[in-house]
N, C-alpha and C positions, 0 to 999 in steps of 0.2 A: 424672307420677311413677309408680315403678312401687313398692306395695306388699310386702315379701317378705315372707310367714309363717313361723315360725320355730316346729316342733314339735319338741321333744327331751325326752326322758326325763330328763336329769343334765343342770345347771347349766351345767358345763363345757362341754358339747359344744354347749346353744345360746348361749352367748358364745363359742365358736369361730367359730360362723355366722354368730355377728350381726359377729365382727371383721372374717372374710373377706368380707361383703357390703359395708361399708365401706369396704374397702381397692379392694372394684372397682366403687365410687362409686354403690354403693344412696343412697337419697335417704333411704325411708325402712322400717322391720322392727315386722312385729306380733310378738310374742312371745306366744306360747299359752301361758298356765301352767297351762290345763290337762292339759297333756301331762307336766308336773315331776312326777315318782313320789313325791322328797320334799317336806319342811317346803319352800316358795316362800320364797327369799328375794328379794325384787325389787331391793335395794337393791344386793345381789351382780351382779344380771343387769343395772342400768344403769349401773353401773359402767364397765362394756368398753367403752362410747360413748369415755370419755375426751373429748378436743378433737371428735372427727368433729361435723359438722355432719350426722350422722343421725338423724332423726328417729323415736321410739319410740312405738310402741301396743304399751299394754296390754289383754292378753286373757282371760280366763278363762271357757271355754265350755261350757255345763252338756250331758250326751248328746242331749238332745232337743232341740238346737239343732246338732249335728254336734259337739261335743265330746268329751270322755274327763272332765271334772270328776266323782270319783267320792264325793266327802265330800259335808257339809250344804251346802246354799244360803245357812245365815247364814255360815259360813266360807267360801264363795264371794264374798259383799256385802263382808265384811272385808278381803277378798284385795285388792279392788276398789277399797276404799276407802283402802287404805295406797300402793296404786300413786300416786292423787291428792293423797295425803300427800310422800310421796318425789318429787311433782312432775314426771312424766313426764308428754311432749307431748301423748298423745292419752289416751283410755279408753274401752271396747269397752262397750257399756251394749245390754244386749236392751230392744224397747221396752219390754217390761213393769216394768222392776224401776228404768226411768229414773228416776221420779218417786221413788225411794223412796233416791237417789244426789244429795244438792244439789249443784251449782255450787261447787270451791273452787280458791282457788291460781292460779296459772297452766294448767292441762291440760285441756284440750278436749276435748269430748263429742262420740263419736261413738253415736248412735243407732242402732242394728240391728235389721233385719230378715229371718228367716230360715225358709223353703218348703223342705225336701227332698221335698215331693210333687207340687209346682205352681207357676206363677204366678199367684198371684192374680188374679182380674178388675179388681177394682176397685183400680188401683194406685195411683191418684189419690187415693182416699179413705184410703189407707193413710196415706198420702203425707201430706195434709195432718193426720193425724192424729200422726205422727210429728216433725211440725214444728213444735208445739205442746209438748212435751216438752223445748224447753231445749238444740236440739242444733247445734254447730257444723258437723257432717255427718253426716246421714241415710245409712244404708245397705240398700239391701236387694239380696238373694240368695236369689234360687230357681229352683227345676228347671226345664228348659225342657224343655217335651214338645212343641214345635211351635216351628220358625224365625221365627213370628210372635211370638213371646212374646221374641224377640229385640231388633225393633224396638220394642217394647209397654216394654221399659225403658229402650234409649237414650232416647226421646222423653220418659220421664218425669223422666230425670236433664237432660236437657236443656232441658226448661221451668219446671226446679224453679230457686227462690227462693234456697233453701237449698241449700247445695255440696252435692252428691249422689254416691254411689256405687250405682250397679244392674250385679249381673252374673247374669247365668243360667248358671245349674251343668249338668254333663252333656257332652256332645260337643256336644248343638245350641247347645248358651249357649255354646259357644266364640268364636262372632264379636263374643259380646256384651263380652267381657274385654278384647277386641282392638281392638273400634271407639269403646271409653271415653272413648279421647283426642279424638276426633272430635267426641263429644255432651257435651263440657265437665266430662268428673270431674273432680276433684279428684287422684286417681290411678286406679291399678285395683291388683286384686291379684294376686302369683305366688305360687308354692313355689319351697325353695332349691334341688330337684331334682327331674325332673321324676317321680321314682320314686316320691317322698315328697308326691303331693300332699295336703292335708290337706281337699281339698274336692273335689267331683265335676267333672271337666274343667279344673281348675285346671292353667294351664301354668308351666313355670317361668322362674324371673329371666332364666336364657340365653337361653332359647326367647322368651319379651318383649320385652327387649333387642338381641338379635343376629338372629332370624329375623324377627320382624315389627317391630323398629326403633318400637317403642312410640313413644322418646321424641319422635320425631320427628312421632308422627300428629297432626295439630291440623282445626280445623274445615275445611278446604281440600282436605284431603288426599284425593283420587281413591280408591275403591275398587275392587279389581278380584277376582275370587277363582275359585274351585273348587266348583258342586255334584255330588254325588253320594252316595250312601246306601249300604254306610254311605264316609264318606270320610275316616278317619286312615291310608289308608295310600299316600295321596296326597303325592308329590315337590315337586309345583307350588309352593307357598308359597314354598320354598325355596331353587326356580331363578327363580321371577319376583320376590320380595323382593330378592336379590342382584343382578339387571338391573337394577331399580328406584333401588336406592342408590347401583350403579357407572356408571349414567347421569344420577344426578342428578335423577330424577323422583321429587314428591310426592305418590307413589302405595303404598297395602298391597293385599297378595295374601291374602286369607280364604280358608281353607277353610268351608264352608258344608253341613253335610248336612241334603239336604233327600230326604226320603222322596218319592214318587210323591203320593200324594193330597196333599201340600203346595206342592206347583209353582206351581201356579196363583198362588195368594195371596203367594210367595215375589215372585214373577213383576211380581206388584203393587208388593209391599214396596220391590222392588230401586231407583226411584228416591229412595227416602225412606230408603234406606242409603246413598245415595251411590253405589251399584255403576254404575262406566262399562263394564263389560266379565269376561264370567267364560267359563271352560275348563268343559264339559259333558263328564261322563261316566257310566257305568252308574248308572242306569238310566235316564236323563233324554235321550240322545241324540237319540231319534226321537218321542219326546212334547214335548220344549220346542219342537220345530214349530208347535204349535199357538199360541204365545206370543207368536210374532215377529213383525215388520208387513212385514220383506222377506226375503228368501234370496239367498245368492251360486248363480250358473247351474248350478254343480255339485250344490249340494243339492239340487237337484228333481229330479235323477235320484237322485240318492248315497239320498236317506229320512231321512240324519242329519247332526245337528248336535256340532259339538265346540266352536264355540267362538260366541260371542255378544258382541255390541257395544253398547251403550245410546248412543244420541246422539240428546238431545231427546226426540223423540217416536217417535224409528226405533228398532227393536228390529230388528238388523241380523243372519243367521246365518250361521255358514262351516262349512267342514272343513278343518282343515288335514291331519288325517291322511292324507286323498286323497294330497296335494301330497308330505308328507313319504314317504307308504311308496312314492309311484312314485321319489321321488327316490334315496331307499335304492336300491331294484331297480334302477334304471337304470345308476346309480354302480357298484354294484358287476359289473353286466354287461359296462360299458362306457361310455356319455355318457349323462350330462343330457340328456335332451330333443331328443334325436337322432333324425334321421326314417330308414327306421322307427326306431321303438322297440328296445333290444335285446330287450326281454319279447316281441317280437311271435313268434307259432307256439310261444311256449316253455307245457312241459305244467304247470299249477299246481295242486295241491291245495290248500284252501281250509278249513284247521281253523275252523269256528263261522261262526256264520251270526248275530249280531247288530251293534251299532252299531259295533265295530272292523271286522267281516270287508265290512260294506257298502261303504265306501269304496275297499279294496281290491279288492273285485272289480271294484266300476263300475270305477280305472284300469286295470285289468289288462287288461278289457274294450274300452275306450277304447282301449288298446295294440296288441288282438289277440292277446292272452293267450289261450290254450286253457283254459280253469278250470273244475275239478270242485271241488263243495262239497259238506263232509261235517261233520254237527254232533251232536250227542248226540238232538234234537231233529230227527225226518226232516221235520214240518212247516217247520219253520222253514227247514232246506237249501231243502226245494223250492219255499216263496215265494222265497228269495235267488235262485235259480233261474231262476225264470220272470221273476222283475226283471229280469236284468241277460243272460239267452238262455246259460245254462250248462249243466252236469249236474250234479242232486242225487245223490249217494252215500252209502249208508246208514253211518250211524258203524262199525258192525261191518264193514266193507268196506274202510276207508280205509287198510286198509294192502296192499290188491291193487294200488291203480291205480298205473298208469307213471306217474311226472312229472319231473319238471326242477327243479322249485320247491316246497316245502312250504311253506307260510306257518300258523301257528299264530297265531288272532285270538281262542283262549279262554284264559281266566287258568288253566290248567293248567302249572302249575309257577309260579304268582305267592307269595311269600310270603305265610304259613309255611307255606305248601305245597310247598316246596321239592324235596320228593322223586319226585314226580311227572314223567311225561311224558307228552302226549298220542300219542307213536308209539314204537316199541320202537326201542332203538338198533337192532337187524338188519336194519330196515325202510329206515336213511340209505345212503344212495352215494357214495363218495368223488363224484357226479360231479354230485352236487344241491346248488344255491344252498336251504340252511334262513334260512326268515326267522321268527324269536321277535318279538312285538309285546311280549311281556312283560317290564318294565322293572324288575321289583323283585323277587328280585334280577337284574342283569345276566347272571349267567352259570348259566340253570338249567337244571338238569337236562338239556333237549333242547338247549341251546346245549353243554355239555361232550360229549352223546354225539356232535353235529352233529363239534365238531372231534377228536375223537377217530377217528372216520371221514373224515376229512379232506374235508370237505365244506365247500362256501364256506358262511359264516354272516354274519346280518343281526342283529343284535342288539335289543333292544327300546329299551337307551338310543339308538344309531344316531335309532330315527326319534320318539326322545322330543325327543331334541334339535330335529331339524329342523321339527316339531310346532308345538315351545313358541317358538322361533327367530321362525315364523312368528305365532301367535298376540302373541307380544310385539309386534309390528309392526302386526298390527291392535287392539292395545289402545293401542299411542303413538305410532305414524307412523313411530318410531324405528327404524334397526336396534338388532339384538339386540346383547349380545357374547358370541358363541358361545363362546370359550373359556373365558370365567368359567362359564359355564351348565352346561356341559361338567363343568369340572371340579368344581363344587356340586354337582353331581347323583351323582355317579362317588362325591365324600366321601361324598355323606348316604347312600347303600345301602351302603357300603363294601362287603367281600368277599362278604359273604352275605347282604345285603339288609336293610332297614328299614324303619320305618317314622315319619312326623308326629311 
């Protein structure tokens, strides 16, 4: 079940929320009345339930626990204790003041616990400390400074006694909300939008529901996800959830950010998450090498990985971007896989020199691509360089050289950076194929000046598509279905780009 919190200032508008979540079959609504500016009348607020089979908690949350409760604590206890009068389902009890709340009526005790600076070490000890206090379900919540502290509370809600709720706050405790249903909550928790959340990385009811299909996750359910640092403004959930569902696999798509110095242990973690399979990007590309027990033949030249397999004991790595951006180029030159190459003699300039521009050059290379690399970074051009037998070009330079082909492998002009471009519109030629890697938004900056100069363009969805197409296949053996993918990807950035 999915949790909805309900924070509103006036009565009315959160028994609006709580009707509209009802009506599109919430299960069940915490009501914060520490958010009610006036006199709390609760008996007004479960009213709205009416017949629905929704299920109510009550809240009232003091600031040093993440609240707004701005009166006494004894008029907090009272708020508390009249909810358990009027007989509503659950009651939100911090552990401390549990004991001092008996047992009455019908409504169940939920126990809480609440970190905005940490996860505690000893979660165990908390744990059985809190299970000793009288409670139908144990809760705790706290910050995750480390993706390890992710699995450090599935495991504890999943070997606890007592129905457990553990979620980790913040962007890293994202998976932790998501993979709930997996390690046997009870539920987990949303917001009713995702604008409004009333807790740190707290997603909302839509977003639970419709992108990661919550209800659906149970202990079976395949893991597969997204790392990268930071990573909300990653597509993938979005396009691999909706292949997932419209082929019938009981599989979620995580996004997962894991910083650099947490790889390793992440790396460890991953089978004890369940994760079969995840989509690598900045900054993890050519360091998650070190992780793997095999490599597909291209990666020993290419240096980077995009995409990862777990099978048993095999820690398997690919690129699909290789695959995808020759296929772009070639398509739009002329064929697939056509011998020659149509890329072959053609002159290419080589925006960036990290884990996107690597792959593209090895194909281009591979092709007989002529390729000049030119990066913000001269070291970096002239390792990419000497890899793959090209010429490093210094950034200030890059807009001398003759070529045929621009390819653009840096986030210049990625959202919200929107206004950028990494070459001046007078630098394009009606008579240059521009290829944009950059996907979010679709049409930036260097893709409108590209066709404003009537230049053939390559867009960054083009080879996000082909990418994820591919990666879907080596996460399920399945084909993909490009046209759904296509068109989820096309919605979630809509005209001007978005984000998670």
């Amino acid at each position: 079940m999915i949790c909805v919190a309900i924070g509103r200032s006036r009565h009315k508008h959160m028994m609006a929320e709580h009707r509209h979540l009802a009506e599109q079959g919430a299960e069940i609504v915490e009501l914060r009345l520490d958010y009610v500016s006036s006199r709390v009348n609760i008996r007004r607020l479960i009213s709205e339930r009416g017949d629905s089979d929704c299920q109510i908690i009550i809240t009232c949350r003091r600031k040093e626990d993440g609240g707004k409760w701005n009166r006494t604590e004894d008029e907090r206890i009272l708020v508390l204790r009249e909810a358990i009068a009027e007989g509503v389902d659950y009651v939100d009890l911090e552990e401390d003041i549990a004991g001092l709340i008996p047992r009455f009526g019908k409504t169940k005790r939920i126990v809480s616990y609440h970190n905005f600076r940490k996860t505690p070490e000893d979660l165990r000890g908390l744990h059985t400390h809190m299970s000793q206090l009288d409670p139908d379900i144990i809760k705790l919540a706290a910050m995750a400074n480390d993706p390890h502290d992710n699995l450090r509370m599935l495991e504890t809600m999943q070997e606890s006694e007592v129905p457990t709720v553990c979620m980790c706050m913040g962007d890293i405790g994202t998976p932790a909300r998501i993979l709930s249903g997996k390690f046997n909550a009870p539920f987990t928790y949303a917001t009713f939008h995702h604008e409004r959340a009333l807790a740190p990385g707290q997603l909302s009811f839509k977003q639970m529901a419709d992108i990661y299909r919550y209800r659906s996750i149970g202990p079976d359910t395949a893991v597969y996800g997204v790392i990268a640092d930071p990573v909300g403004h990653s597509l993938s959930p979005h396009v691999h959830n909706a292949a997932f569902e419209a082929k019938g696999i009981d599989s979620v798509y995580v996004p997962f950010r894991v910083a650099p110095d947490s790889l390793e242990q992440f790396m460890i973690d991953a089978p004890r998450l369940g994760i079969r399979g995840l989509s690598v990007t900045i900054p993890h590309k050519e360091a998650i090498a070190n992780h793997l027990t095999k490599v597909d033949p291209a990666v020993k030249s290419i240096g980077a990985v995009n995409t990862v397999v777990l099978n048993g004991s095999d820690v398997v790595g690919y690129n699909t971007d290789y695959n995808a951006a020759m296929d772009c180029l070639e398509n739009a030159l002329g064929t697939i896989g056509s011998k020659p190459s149509p890329v072959k003699n053609k002159r290419v300039l080589v925006l960036g020199a990290g884990g996107v521009a690597r792959p593209i050059v090895y194909g281009l290379k591979s092709r007989g691509a002529l390729v000049s690399v030119a990066s913000r970074t001269r070291e970096r051009s002239e390792r990419l360089a000497r890899a793959f037998d090209c010429k490093a070009i210094d950034w200030e330079n890059r807009q001398r050289v003759q070529c045929d082909i621009v390819a653009n492998c840096t986030p210049v002009g990625m959202h919200p950076n929107v206004d950028e471009s990494p070459v001046s519109k007078t630098f394009l030629k009606h008579s240059m194929l521009v290829f944009d890697t950059v996907y979010n938004p679709e049409s930036t900056l260097l893709v409108k000046d590209a066709r404003s100069r009537n230049c053939h363009v390559i867009t960054g969805v083009d080879m996000f598509e082909r990418q994820a197409m591919l990666q879907f296949f080596l996460f399920t053996r399945q084909e993909a279905p490009p046209e759904l993918m296509r068109d989820v990807l096309r919605k979630t950035i809509g005209p001007i780009g978005g984000t998670v």
